[in-house]
C-alpha positions as CSV (number, residue, x, y, z in Angstrom):
1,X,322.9,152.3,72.8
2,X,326.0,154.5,72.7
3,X,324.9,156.1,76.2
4,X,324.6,152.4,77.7
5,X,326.9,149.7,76.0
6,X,325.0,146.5,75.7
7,X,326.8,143.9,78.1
8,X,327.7,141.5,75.0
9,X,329.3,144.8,73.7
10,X,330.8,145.3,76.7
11,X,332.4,142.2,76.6
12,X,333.4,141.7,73.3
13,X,335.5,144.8,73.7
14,X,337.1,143.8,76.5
15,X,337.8,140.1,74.6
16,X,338.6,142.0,71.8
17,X,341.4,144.4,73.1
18,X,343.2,141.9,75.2
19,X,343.4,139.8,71.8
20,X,344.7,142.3,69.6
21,X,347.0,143.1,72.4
22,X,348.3,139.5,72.6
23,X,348.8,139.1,68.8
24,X,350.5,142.3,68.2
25,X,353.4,140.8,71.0
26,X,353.0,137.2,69.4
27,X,353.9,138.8,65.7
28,X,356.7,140.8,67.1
29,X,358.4,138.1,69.4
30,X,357.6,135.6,66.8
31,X,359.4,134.8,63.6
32,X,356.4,134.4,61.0
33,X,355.1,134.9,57.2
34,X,351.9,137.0,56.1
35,X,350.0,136.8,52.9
36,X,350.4,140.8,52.1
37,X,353.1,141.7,54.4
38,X,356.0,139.4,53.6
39,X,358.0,137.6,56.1
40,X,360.1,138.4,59.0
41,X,363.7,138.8,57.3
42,X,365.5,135.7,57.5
43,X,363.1,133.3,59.0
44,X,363.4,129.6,58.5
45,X,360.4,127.6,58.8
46,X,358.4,130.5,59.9
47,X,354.5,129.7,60.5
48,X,351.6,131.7,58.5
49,X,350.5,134.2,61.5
50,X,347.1,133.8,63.4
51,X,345.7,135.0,66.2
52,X,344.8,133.9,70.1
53,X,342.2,131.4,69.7
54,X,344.4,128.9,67.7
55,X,346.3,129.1,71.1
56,X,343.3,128.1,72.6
57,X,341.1,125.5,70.4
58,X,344.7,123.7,69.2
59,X,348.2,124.3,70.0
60,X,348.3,124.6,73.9
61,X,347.1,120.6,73.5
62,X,349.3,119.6,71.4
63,X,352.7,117.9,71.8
64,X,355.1,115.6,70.9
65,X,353.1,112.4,71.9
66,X,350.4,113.5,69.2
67,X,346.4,113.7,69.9
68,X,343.8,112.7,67.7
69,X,341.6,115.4,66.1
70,X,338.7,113.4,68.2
71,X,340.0,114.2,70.8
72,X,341.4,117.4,70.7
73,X,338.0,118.9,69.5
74,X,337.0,117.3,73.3
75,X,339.8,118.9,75.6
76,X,339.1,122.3,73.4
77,X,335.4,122.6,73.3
78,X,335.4,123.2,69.8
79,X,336.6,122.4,66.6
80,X,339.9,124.1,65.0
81,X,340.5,125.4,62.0
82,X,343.0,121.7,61.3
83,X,343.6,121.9,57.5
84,X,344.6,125.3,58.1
85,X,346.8,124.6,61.2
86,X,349.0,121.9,58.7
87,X,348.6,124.4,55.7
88,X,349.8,127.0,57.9
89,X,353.3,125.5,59.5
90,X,351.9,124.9,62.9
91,X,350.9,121.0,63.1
92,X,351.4,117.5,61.4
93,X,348.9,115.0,60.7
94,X,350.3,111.5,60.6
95,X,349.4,107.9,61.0
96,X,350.3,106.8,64.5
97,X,353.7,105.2,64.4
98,X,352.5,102.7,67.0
99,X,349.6,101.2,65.3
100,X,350.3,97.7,64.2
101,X,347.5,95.3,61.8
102,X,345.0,96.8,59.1
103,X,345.4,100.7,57.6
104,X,344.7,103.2,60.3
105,X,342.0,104.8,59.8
106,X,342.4,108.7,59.6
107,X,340.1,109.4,62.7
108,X,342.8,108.4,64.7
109,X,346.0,109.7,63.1
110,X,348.0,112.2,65.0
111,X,348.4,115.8,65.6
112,X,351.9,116.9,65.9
113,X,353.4,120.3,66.0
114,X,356.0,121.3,63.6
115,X,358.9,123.3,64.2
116,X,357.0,126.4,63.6
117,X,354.0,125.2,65.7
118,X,356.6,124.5,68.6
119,X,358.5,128.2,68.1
120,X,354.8,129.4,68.4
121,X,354.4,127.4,71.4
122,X,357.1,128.9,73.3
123,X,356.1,132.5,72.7
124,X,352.4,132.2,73.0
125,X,353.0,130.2,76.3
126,X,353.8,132.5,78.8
127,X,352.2,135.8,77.0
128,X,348.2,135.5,78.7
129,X,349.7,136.2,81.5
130,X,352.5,139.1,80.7
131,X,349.6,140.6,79.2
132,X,347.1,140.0,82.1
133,X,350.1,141.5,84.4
134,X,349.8,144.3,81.9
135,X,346.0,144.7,82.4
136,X,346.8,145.1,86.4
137,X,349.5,148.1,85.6
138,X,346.8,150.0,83.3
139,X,343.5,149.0,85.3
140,X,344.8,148.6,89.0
141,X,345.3,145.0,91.0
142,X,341.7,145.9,92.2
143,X,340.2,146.5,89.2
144,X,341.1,143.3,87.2
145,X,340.7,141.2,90.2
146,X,336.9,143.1,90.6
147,X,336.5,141.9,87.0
148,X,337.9,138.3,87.4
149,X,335.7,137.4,90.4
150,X,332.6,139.1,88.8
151,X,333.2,136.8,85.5
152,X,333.7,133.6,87.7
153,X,331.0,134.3,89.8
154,X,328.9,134.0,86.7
155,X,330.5,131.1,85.3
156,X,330.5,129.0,87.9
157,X,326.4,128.9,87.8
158,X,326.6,127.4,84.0
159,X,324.7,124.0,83.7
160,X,327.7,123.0,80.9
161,X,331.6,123.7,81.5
162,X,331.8,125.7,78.0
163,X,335.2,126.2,76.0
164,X,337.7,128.6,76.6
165,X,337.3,130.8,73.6
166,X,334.9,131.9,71.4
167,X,334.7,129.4,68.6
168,X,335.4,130.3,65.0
169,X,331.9,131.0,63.6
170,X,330.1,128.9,61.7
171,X,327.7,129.6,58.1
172,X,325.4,132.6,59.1
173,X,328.4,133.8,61.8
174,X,326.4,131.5,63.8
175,X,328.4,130.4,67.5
176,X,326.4,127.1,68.8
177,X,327.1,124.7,66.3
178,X,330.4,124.5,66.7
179,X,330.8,123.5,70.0
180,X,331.1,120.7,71.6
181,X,329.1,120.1,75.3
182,X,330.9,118.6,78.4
183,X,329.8,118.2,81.4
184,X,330.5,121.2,84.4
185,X,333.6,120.4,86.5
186,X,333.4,118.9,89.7
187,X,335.0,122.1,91.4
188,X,333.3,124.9,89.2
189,X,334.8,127.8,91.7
190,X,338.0,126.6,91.5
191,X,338.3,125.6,87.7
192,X,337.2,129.3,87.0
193,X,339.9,130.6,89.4
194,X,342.5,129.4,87.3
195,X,341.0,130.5,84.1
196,X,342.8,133.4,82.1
197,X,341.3,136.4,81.7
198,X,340.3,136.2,78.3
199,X,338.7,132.7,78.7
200,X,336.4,134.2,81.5
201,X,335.6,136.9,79.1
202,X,334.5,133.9,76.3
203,X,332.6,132.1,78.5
204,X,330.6,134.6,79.7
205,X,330.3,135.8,76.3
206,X,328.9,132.6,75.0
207,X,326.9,131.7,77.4
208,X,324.9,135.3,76.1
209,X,325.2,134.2,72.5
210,X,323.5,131.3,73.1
211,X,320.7,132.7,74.8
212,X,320.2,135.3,71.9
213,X,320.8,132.7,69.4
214,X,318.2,130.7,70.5
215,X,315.7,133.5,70.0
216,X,317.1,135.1,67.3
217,X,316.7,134.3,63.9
218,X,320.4,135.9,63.0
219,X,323.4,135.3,64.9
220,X,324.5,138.1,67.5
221,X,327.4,138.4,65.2
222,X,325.5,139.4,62.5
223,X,323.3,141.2,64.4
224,X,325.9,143.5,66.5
225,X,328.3,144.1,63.7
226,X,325.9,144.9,60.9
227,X,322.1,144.9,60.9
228,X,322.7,147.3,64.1
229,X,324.5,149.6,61.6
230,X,321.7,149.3,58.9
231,X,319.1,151.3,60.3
232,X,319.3,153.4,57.3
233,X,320.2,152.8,53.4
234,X,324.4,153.0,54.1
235,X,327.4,152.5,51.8
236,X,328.9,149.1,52.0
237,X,331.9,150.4,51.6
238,X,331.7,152.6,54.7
239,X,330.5,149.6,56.7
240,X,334.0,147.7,58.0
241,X,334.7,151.0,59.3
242,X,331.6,151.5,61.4
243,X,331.7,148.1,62.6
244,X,335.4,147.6,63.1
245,X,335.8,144.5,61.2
246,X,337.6,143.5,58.1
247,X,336.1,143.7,54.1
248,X,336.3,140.2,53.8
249,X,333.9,139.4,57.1
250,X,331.7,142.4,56.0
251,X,331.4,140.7,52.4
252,X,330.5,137.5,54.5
253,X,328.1,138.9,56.2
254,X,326.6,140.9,53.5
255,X,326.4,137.4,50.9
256,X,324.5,135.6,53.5
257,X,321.9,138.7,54.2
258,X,321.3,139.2,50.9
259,X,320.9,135.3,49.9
260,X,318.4,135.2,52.7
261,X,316.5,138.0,51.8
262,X,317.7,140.1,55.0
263,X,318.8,142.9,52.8
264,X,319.2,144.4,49.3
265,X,321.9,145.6,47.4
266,X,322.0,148.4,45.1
267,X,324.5,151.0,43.0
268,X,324.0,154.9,42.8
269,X,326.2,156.7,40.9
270,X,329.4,153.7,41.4
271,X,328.3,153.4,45.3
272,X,327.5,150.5,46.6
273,X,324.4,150.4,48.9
274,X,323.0,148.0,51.0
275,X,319.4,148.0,52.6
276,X,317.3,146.4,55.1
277,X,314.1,144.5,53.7
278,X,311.5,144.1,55.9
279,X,312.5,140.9,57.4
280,X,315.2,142.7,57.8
281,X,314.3,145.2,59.5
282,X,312.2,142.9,61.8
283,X,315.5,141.2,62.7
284,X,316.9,143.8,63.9
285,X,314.2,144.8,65.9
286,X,314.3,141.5,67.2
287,X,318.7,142.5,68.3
288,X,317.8,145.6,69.7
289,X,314.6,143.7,72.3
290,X,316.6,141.2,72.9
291,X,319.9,142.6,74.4
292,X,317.7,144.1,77.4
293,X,316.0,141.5,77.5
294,X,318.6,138.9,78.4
295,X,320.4,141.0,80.1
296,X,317.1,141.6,82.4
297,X,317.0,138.1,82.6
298,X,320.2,137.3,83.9
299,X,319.6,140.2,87.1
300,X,317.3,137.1,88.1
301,X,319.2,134.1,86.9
302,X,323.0,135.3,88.2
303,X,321.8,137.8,90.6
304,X,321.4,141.7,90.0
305,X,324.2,142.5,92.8
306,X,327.0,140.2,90.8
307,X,325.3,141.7,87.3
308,X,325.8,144.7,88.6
309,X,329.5,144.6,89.2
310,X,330.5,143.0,86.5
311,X,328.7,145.5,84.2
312,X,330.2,148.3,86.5
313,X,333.7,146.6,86.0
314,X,333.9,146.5,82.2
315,X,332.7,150.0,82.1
316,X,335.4,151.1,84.1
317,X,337.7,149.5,81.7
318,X,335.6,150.8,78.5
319,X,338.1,153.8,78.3
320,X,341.4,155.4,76.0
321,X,343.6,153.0,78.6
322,X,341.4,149.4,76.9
323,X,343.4,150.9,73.5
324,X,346.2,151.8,74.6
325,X,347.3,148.2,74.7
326,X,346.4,147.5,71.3
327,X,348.8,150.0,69.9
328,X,350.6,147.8,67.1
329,X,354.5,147.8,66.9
330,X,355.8,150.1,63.5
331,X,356.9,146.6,61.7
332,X,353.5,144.9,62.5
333,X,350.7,144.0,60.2
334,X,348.3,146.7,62.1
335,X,350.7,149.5,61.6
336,X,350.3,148.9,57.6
337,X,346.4,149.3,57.2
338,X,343.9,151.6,58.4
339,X,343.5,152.1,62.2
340,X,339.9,150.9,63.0
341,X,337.7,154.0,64.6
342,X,335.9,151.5,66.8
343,X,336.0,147.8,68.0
344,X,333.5,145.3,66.8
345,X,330.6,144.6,68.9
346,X,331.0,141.3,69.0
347,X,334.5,139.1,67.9
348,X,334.0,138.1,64.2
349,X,336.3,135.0,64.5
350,X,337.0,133.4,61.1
351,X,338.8,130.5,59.6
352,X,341.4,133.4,57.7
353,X,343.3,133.1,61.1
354,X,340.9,133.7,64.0
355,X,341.3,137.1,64.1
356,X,339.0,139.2,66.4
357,X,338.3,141.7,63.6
358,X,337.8,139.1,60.9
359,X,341.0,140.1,59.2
């Protein structure tokens, strides 16, 4: 698997390091408050810090006229993390000024941003673009525009127009069930045109988790980010950096294997180690069939000559230049904690935030 990177792996890195890319800009443009790390130095009404796919599954719908959470779980393609989103600084939740007769129900109260939800606004706004732009100056014109038209000419044979982003996973790190289906746009070719690089990324991402998922008895996140590393009896504490995700998504992960009778826990001499059981073990099995398997598949579904150069096209960009970009600023959050040795496999998308790392 390290000689030939899985396409979902492929992918996810890709997702991953425009992400990180994006957020380290975001937190250094915008005036914000962390749980460990303070806030920036004399900030008023500065908004709890998150990543790119709150851009995505709430604030780029959201204005002064208000939406229902109905329908902005419609326009996004997903739910959002809302109680978080009004915890956090970035929204309001309000009865609707305009209703007149009985008590409004909450269903249809509205969603307004804050002060700190519009200063987010303003910065996140124009930055998948500078950052695209960026892509072009590292990669070459040809090279992101071989990569856009390869993702869009996958797209655009979906039966369902899917969301943007990668929703944030459900119990088990499980992608469907969050998710809601609309129908495909009238002009499929020219809706994926316009889409950012990073939604072209998610879609076609998606669309892969879904196939796995519906074979698969664990979700690909699961699967990529730990049972892949499990092959053996390992350390827990060595796993977040083997799998490039955070303690907390690892501990996740681990709870739910464990509960299920995935895997075993045990301590040696104050280690921490954590085992496959058989089912277990026959899960993973099940990862490692199934990523040639679907990717096989799709040579025949999307064509092998468009598989091919989209696969050729991320592995061109699976160099030092896809981290380069995701160098964090010396003031940011990044700078302060251990520099991950690899990405994940596959974005481990939280509630925390929606980080792409699970932090």
């Amino acid at each position: 698997m390290d000689v030939r990177l899985p396409l979902p792996t492929l992918l996810s890195h890709a997702l991953i390091a425009f992400t990180i890319e994006f957020d380290n800009e975001a937190e250094h443009r915008l005036p914000h408050a962390t749980t460990n790390y303070g806030r920036t130095p004399g900030a008023i009404h500065a908004p709890w810090l998150v990543s790119l796919v709150m851009w995505f599954n709430c604030m780029r719908f959201v204005d002064e006229k208000g939406i229902t959470a109905r329908d902005l779980e419609q326009l996004a393609g997903t739910e959002t993390n809302l109680n978080g989103m009004t915890r956090w600084g970035y929204v309001r939740v309000e009865p609707d000024p305009s209703h007149a007769g009985p008590k409004q129900s909450r269903s249809k109260w509205l969603i307004r941003p804050k002060r700190g939800g519009r200063m987010a606004q303003e910065v996140w706004r124009p930055l998948l673009g500078e950052i695209e732009n960026r892509w072009r100056e590292r990669f070459g014109e040809a090279e992101v525009d071989r990569l856009r038209k390869s993702l869009a000419a996958v797209i655009v044979q979906f039966e369902h127009d899917l969301p943007d982003h990668l929703p944030i996973l459900g119990y088990g790190l499980v992608t469907k069930e969050r998710l809601t289906v609309r129908p495909k746009p009238e002009a499929p070719e020219q809706a994926a045109a316009t889409l950012p690089l990073p939604a072209l990324l998610s879609q076609v991402l998606l669309e892969f988790a879904f196939e796995f998922e519906g074979e698969a008895v664990l979700s690909l996140a699961l699967s990529a980010n730990v049972l892949r590393l499990l092959e053996r009896e390992t350390p827990v504490r060595d796993l977040p950096r083997l799998a490039g995700v955070s303690e907390e998504a690892i501990a996740m992960a681990l709870s739910f294997l464990t509960k299920r009778g995935y895997a075993v826990a045990k301590t040696e001499s104050r280690v921490k180690l954590i085992a496959l059981t058989s089912k277990g073990k026959e899960a993973r099995r099940t990862y490692l069939r199934l990523l040639p398997a679907i990717e096989a598949r799709w040579d025949a579904r999307f064509g092998k000559g468009t598989m091919h150069e989209l696969r050729r096209s991320l592995e061109f960009m699976a160099d030092a230049r896809l981290l380069e970009g995701i160098e964090p600023y010396a003031d940011g959050w990044r700078a302060k904690v251990e520099r991950p040795s690899t990405l994940p496999h596959f974005p481990m998308i939280l509630h925390r935030g929606g980080w792409p790392d699970g932090s």
